[in-house]
N, C-alpha and C positions, 0 to 999 in steps of 0.2 A: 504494500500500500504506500502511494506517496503522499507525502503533506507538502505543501506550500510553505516556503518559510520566508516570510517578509522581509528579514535582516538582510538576508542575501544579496537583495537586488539593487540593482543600481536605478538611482533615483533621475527621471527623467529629466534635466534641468533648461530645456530650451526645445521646441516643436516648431516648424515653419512651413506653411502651408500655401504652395502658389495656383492660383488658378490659370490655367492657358487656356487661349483660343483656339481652335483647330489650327490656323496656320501659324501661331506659335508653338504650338508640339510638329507640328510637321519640318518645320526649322531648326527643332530640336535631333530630331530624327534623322538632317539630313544633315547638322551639323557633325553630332554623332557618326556614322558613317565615315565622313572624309577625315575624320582625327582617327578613325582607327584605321582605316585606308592608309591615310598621312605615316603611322604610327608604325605600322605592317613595313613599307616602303622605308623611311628611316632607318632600320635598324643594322646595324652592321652586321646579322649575319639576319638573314631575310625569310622569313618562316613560308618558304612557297607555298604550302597547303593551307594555309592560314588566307595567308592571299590571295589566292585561287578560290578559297570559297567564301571570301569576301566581296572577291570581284564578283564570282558569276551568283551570287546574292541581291549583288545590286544594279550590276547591267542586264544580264537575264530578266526578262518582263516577263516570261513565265512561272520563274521561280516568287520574285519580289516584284509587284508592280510599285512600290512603297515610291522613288522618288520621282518614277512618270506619272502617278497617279496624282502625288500631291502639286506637278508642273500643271497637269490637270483642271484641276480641283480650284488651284490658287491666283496663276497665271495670269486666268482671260479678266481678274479684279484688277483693275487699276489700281486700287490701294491698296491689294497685299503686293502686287507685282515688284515696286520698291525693296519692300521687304525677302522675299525669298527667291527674285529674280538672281540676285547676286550669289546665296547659297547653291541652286544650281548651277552655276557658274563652276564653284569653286567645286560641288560633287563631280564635274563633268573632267576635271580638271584634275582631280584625285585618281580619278577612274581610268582615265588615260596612262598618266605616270602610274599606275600601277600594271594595267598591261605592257608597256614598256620594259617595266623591270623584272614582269613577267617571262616575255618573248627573250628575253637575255637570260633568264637560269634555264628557262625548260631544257628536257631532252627533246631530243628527237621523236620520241613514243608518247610524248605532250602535244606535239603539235600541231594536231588537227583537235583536240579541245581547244586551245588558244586560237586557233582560227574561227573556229564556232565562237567564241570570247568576244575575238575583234571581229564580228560581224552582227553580235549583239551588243556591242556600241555602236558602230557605224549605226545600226537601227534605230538605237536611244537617242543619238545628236540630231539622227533625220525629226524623229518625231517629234522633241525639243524644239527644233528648230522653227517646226510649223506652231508648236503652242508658243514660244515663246516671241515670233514674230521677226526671229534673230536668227541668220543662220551660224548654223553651228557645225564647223568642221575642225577639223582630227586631221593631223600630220605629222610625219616624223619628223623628229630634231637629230641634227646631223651626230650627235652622242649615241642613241638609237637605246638613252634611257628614259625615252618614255615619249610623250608625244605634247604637241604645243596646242592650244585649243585660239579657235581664233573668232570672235566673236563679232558680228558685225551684219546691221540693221538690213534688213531686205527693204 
C-alpha cells in the first residue's frame, strides 16, 4: 500500500500560463523545426539519421503537412503574412542546408531516398511559392553544403 507523504514534495513556487493564437503556435512549431534542423546541421559530427528523419518529416507532405499547411492556413491573411511569412522563409532555408549536408554524407545505397528528399522540396518551394505569392527557388552553392534559397516577388 502506498501513502502520500507531503514532506517530500517540492513546493511549486512560480506557474506561467500563455495563451497563443493558432498562428502563434504555428510559428512556434515552425520555429521549433529549423532550430532542431539548425541544431542537426551544426554539429560537428552530424547524426545522418536524425537528419534524414527530420528532413523527410518536414519536407515530405505526406508524412507532415505541418508547415505547408500552416503557409496555408496563414499566408493568404494579410496580417499574419508579416508574421510567419519570414518563419517560412527561414524553414525553407533550414531545409535546404540540410539536404545539402545530406547529399555530402550519404552512400551510394542512400541515394535515391535523397533524391525522393530533393524532389519533395522542389514540390514544397513550388507550392510555397504559389501561396506565398513569392517564388521560391533552390540552388546549389558552389560548397555543394547545402543550397541558397532565393526569394523574390512574382
Amino acid at each position: 500500500m502506498w501513502k502520500l507523504s507531503y514532506d517530500k514534495r517540492i513546493a511549486v513556487m512560480y506557474q506561467h500560463h500563455t495563451d497563443l493564437s493558432p498562428i502563434e503556435v504555428a510559428i512556434d512549431e515552425m520555429s521549433k523545426k529549423v532550430a532542431e534542423i539548425n541544431q542537426l546541421c551544426s554539429s560537428s559530427d552530424v547524426d545522418m539519421i536524425r537528419l534524414q528523419l527530420k528532413l523527410q518529416g518536414s519536407i515530405s507532405v505526406q508524412v507532415n503537412a505541418g508547415p505547408l499547411a500552416y503557409a496555408r492556413a496563414f499566408l493568404d491573411d494579410s496580417s499574419a503574412k508579416k508574421y510567419a511569412d519570414n518563419k517560412v522563409k527561414h524553414f525553407v532555408e533550414a531545409c535546404g542546408h540540410g539536404l545539402g549536408i545530406n547529399e555530402r554524407l550519404i552512400k551510394e545505397d542512400q541515394q535515391e531516398y535523397h533524391d525522393e528528399m530533393k524532389a519533395n522540396y522542389r514540390d514544397l518551394t513550388r507550392e510555397l511559392s504559389i501561396i506565398m505569392h513569392e517564388q521560391v527557388r533552390s540552388h546549389r552553392c558552389c560548397s555543394l553544403t547545402g543550397f541558397s534559397i532565393i526569394f523574390s516577388h512574382l
